[in-house]
N, C-alpha and C positions, 0 to 999 in steps of 0.2 A: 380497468387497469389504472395505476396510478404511476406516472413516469415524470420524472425531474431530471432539470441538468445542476448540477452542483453550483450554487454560486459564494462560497464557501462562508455562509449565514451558521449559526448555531444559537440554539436558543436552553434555558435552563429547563427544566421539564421534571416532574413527580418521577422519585422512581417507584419501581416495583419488588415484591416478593422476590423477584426472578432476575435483578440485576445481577451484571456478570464482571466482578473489574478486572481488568489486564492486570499480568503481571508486575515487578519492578524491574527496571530496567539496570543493566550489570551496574555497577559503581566505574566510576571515570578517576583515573590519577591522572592531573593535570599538567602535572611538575614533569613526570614522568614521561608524557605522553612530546612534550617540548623538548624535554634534553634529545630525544627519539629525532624530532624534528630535525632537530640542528645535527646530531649524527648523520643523518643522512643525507642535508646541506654538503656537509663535508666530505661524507663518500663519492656522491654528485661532482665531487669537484672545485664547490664551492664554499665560500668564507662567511655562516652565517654570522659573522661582528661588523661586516661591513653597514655603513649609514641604510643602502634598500633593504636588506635584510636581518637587522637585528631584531626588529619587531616579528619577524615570520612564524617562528616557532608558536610562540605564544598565538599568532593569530591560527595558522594552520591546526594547532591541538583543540583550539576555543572551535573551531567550527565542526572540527571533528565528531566534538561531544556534542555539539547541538545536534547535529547530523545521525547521532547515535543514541539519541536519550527520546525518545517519542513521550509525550506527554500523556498523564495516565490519566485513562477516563472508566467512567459507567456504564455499559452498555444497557440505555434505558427501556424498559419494557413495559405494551401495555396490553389487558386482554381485551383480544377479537371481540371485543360485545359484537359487532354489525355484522361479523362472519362474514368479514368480505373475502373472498376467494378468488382476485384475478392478480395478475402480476404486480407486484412493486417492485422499480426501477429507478436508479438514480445514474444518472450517465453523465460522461465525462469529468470524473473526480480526478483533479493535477495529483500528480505523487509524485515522487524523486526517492530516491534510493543509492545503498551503496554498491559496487558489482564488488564480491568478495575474493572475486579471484586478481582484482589490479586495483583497487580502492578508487574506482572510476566512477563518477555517477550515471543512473540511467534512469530517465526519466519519463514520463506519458500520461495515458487517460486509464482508468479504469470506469469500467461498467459494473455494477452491481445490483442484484436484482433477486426478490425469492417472492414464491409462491406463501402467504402465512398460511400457517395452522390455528392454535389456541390464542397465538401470541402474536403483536406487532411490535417494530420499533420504531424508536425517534430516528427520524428518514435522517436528522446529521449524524447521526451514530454510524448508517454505512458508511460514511465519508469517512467518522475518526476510526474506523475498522480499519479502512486502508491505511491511513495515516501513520496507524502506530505499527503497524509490521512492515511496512514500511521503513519504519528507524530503525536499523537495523544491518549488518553486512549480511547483503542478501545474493540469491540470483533469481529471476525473475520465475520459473516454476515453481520456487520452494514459495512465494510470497503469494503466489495466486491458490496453491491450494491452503496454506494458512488461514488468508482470509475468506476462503466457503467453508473451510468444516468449521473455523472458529465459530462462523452465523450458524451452520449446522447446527451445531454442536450445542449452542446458547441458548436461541428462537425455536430447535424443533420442527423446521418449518416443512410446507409438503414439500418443496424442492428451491435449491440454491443458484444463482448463478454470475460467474466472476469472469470477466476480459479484461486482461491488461495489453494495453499495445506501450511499447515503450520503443527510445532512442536510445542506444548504449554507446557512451563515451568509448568504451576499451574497444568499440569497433570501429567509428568516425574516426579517431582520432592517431590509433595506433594499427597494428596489424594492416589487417582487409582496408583499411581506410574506407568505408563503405557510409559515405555521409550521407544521412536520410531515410537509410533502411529502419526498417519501423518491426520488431520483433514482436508477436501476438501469440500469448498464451491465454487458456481459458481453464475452469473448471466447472463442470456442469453436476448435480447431488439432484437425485428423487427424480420428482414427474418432470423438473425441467433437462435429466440424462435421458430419463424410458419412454417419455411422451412423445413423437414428433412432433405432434402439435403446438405445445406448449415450448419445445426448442426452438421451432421453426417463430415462436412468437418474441421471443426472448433476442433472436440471434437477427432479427428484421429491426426491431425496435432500436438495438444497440447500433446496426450499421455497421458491424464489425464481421469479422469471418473466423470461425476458429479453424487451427490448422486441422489438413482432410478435406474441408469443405471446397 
């Protein structure tokens, strides 16, 4: 098996026949997106012309769109010459994200990890996997199965497998106030859903728990 922790290294790499590129990301009005800002200054209560907040608008729109625009990549592929067949693993990948229901950030580790078939990838590629669905207004189920059928869907491979533990602002902070709670979704494709074996290897390695267990 081959397991790494992320140290957020990326190198250029040949592609293949079988590269897969992301999407484009929506278009951003930025003008738009600041007048927005300072409206709801105002609604807030507040004056955004005063000296601390004239600059806000413009800074809150600017990070929005960074926050929203994930950088497009290749997802480079190469073929199995060595027929290796035991796990590859990449654990503890940082991510951050948007919660779309309060525009709150949530943040944590993802695990990712597949059994190959015909095909491998450049192991920073599961990292820019996360990365880019990630940017995104998301909720943390819909990003966890994104990023295993996306590899599904791409690699082929015998079986896929994805943990996200995150920290949700709209929970610490508001509501429940629950500082700390750590929310864990997972998505498990092929012999690492049907095998126990090969779950039970996947779900030891990560350290992690999915919910049930």
């Amino acid at each position: 098996m081959t397991v790494l922790a992320w140290d957020g290294s990326d190198t250029a790499t040949e592609r293949s026949p079988l590269d897969h590129p992301t999407g484009d990301a929506p278009e951003v009005d930025l003008l738009a997106a600041q007048r927005a800002v300072g409206d709801l200054l105002r609604a807030m209560g507040r004056d955004p012309h005063t000296p601390h907040l004239r600059d806000t608008p413009r800074r809150v729109a600017t990070a929005f769109a960074q926050m929203l625009t994930p950088a497009p990549f290749t997802l480079t592929t190469f073929p199995n010459d060595e027929h290796y067949d035991e796990l590859v693993l990449v654990t503890r990948i940082p991510f951050s994200s948007l919660c779309e229901h309060h525009l709150l950030p949530f943040s944590g580790l993802a695990h990712v990890g597949y059994l190959p078939g015909d095909r491998i990838v450049g192991l920073s590629k599961l990292a820019r996997v996360v990365q880019h669905f990630s940017g995104d207004l998301q909720v943390q189920e819909r990003l966890t199965v994104q990023i295993a059928d996306f590899l599904d869907q791409s690699l082929r491979p015998k079986g896929v497998g994805v943990i996200l533990e995150a920290e949700h602002l709209c929970m610490s902070l508001r509501g429940v106030q629950a500082v700390g709670s750590r929310t864990v979704t997972s998505r498990l494709v092929g012999t690492l859903r049907d095998d126990p074996r090969s779950r039970q290897e996947f779900m030891a390695l990560t350290g992690a728990r999915t919910p049930g267990d």
